[in-house]
N, C-alpha and C positions, 0 to 999 in steps of 0.2 A: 747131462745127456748120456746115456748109453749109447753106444755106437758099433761101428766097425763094418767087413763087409755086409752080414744081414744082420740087423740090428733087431732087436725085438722090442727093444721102445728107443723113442729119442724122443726130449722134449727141450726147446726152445723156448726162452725170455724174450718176449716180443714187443717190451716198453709198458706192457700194462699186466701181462697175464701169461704164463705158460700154457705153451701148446704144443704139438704136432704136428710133421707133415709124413706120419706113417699111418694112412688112413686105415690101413685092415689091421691095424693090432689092436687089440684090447685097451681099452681104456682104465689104468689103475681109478681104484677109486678115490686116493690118495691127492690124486690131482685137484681133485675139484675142492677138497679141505684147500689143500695147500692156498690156491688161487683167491678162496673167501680171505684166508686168512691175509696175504696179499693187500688186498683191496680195503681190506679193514684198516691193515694199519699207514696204508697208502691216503686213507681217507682222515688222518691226524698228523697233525703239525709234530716234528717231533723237535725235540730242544737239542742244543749241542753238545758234544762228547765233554765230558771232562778231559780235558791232556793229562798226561804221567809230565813227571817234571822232565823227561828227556822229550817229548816231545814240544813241552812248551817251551824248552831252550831254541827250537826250531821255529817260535812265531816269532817271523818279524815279519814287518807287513811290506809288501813291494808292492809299487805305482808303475802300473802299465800305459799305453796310450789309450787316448779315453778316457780316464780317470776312473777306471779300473784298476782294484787293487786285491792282490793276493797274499795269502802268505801264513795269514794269522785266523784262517775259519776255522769252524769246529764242526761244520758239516750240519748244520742247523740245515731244516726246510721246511716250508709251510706245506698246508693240506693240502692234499693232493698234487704234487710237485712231482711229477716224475721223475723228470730230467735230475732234482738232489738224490732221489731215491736208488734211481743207477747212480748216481757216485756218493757211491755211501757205504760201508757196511753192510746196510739195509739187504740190497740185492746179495751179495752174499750169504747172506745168513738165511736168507729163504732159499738159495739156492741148497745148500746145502741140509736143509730140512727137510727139502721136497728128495732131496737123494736118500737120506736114511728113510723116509718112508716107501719108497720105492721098494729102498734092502730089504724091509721087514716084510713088505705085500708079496713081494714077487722071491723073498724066502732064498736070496743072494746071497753066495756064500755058505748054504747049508748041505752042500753034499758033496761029491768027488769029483765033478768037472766043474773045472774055474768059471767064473763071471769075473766078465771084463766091465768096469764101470768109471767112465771117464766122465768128470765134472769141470764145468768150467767157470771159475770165476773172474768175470767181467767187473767188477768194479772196480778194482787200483787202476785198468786201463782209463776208463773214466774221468776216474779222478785226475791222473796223470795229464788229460788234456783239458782240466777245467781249470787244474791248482798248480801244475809242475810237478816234478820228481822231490824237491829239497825240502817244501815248506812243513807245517804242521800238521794241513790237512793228507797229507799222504802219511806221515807218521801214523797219525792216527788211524788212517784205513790200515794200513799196514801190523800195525799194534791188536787191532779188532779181527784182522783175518789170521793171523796166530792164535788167539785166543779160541775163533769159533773153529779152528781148525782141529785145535787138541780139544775141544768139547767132542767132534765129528767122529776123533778114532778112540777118545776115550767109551763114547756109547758104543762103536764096533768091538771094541773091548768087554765092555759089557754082554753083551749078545753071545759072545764065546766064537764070535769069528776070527777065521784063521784067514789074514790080509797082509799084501805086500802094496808100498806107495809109491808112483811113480811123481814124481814135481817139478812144472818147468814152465818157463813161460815162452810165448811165441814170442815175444820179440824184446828189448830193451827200452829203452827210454831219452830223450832227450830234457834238460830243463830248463825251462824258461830264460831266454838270454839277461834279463833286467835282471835275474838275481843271480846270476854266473858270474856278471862283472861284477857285483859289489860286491863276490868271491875272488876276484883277483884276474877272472878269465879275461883279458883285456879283445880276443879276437872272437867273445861271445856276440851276436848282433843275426837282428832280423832280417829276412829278405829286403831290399830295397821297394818300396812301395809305387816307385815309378818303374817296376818291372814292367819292360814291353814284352810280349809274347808277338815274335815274328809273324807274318801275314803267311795266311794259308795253313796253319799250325793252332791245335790247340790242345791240351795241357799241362800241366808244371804250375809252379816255377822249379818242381824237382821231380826229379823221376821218369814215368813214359810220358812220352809227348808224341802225338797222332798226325800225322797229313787230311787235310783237307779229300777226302773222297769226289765230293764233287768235281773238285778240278780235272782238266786235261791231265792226262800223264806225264806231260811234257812240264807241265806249270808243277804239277804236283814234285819231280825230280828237283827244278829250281826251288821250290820253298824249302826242299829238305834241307839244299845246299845253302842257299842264302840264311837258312834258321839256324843252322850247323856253324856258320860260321860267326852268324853274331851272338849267338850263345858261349862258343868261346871266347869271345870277347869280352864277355862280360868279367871284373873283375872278381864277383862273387862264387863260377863256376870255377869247378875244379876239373871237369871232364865230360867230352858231348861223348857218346859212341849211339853211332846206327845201328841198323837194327841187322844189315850184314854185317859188318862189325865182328857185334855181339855172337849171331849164327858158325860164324865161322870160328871161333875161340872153343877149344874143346873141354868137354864140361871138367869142370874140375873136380881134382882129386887129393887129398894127403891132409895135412893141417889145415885148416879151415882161416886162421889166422894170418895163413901164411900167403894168402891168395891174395891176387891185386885186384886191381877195382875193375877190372874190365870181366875178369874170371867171378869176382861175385855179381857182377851183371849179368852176367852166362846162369849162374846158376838160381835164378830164378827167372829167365827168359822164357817164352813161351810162344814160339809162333806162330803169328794168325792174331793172338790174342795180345805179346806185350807191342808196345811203341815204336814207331819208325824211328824216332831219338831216344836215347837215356840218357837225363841228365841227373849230372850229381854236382852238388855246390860244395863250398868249399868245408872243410871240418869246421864245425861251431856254427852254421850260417843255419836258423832254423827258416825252413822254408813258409813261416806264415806271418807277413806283412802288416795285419790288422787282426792283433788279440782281443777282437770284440766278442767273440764268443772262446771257441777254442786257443788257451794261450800256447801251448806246447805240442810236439806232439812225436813221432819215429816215423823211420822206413827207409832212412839213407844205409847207405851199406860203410859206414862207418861205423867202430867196434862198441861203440856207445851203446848204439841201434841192434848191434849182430849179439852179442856176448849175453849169453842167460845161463843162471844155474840148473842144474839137474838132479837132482837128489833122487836118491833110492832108500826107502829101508823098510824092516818090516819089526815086529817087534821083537827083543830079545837078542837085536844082533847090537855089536861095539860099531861106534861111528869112527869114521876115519875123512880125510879131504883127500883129495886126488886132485892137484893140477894140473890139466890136459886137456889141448884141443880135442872136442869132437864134436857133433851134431844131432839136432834133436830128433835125428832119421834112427840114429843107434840106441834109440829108446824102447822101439817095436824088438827089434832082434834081440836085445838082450830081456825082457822079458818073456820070451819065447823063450830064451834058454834056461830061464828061472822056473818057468813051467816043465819042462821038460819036450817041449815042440820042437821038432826039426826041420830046420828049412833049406833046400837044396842052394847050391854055393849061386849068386845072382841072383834068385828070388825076388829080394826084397832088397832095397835104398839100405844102407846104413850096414855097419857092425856091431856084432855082439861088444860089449863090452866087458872085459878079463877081469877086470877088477870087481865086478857085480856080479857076474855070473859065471866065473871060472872056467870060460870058453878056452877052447882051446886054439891051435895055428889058425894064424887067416883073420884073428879076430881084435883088436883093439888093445 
């Protein structure tokens, strides 16, 4: 999607077909290729990846409840399979087709004000909740989105565009507790499946959890309290905080690493919109009870979950590692500095970052 605050296209993968919700822009005509092409190959079975030999050191098969088993696919699916299709490669590599046809239609990149072109690819999330993080099948997506990746900036290459890459993911990852312990993790293990959810309360078993509206206000203060308490009870919970609590904890600042769990509560709090309770289970405990569909999955504020890479580079510059906390807020300001944009000191969430863009005091 292209984005930002007025966007001049944004398109969305919406499980069968790219589209829009920017009714008055122009329609590339790229889209409508792109989409047939989609649905063509959406409409054939296709076979499974071959693995590299380091990815097939990675299949071993794990036995889930159910007699579901992961571990060892190759991403094989029948015609017309949506649901393989997002966790595959597949979506990726259209996605990323439909973006270079964009660059060439709409001529991105060809002249002296920057285009901003932010792409998103959903499939490792996918996969990540169908196969886990460790097994085969994520090697392999993972192996296949490297590859269509350097195909992406080799063609930008081609074209004689002059491009900088910004890369990061929103979130981290959890992997599936059955194959964590027969890695040695002995406190790997799923929510308890006789999880009760307190009377008057519904969501969880991690995360926001909401009061009962309907109730009296009166009834509604004791559910919070009565829920409050037998949530810490439970041996699986590592922490209940309210939703004053959380409000009254001020947002946090400095190393991102270095914040406790009540301060990464805070900072994605939202009121009006997050939960009367935040619950968080204990490290390792994956909050889903019946891996009948989704085995795995993120969102705790443990570093698992929190910690993503960030890359910058463009072509022709020396790579280096930098390890340092920072946030995926200092991603916007330090491309602003690489462009040459100036943004008054508070503006915007995040820092420039010194190391990418040679900012100066005040910046990372």
């Amino acid at each position: 999607m292209m984005s930002g605050q007025r966007a001049d296209q944004r398109w969305y993968w919406t499980g069968s077909r790219f589209e829009t919700d920017l009714e008055s822009a122009p329609v590339p005509t790229v889209i409508a290729k792109v989409n047939a092409g989609v649905a063509a190959g959406l409409g054939m079975a296709r076979p499974g990846l071959d693995p590299t030999p380091f990815c097939g050191g990675k299949a071993a098969q794990v036995a889930l409840p159910g007699d579901k088993t992961v571990g060892n696919g190759r991403l094989a699916r029948a015609a017309g399979d949506a649901a393989g299709f997002e966790a595959s490669p597949e979506l990726d590599g259209d996605t990323l087709a439909l973006a270079l046809g964009l660059i060439d239609e709409l001529r991105l990149g060809r002249n002296a004000t920057p285009d901003v072109l932010a792409i998103g690819l959903s499939a490792t999330d996918h996969v990540g909740h169908l196969y886990g993080t460790e097994g085969q099948e994520m090697c392999l997506q993972l192996m296949e989105l490297d590859r269509e990746l350097g195909d992406f900036l080799a063609v930008l290459d081609s074209r004689g565009i002059d491009y900088e890459v910004a890369l990061t993911a929103d979130h981290g990852g959890k992997d599936l507790p059955e194959r964590e312990r027969l890695a040695g993790n002995a406190d790997a293990a799923r929510v308890s499946s006789t999880w009760i959810k307190p009377n008057g309360l519904r969501g969880g078993p991690e995360g926001n959890i909401y009061v009962d509206r309907k109730l009296a206000p009166a009834l509604q203060q004791k559910a919070l309290a009565d829920g409050a308490a037998a949530l810490r009870a439970n041996p699986q919970v590592e922490a209940v905080f309210t939703a004053a609590e959380i409000a009254a904890t001020p947002v946090p600042a400095g190393a991102p690493d270095q914040w406790s769990l009540i301060q990464r509560a805070r900072a994605s709090f939202y009121p009006g919109r997050s939960g009367d309770l935040y619950v968080i289970l204990r490290k390792d405990i994956t909050p889903i009870a019946n891996p009948t569909g989704t085995v795995a999955t993120h969102g705790s504020p443990w570093d698992y979950d929190r910690r993503v890479p960030i890359l910058f580079w463009r072509p022709g510059v020396s790579g280096s590692t930098v390890e340092q906390p920072v946030e995926t807020i200092d991603i916007m300001p330090t491309l602003a500095a690489r462009l040459g944009l100036s943004l008054a000191p508070g503006a915007v969430d995040g820092h420039c970052l010194g190391q990418v863009a040679g900012c100066s005091a005040g910046t990372r």
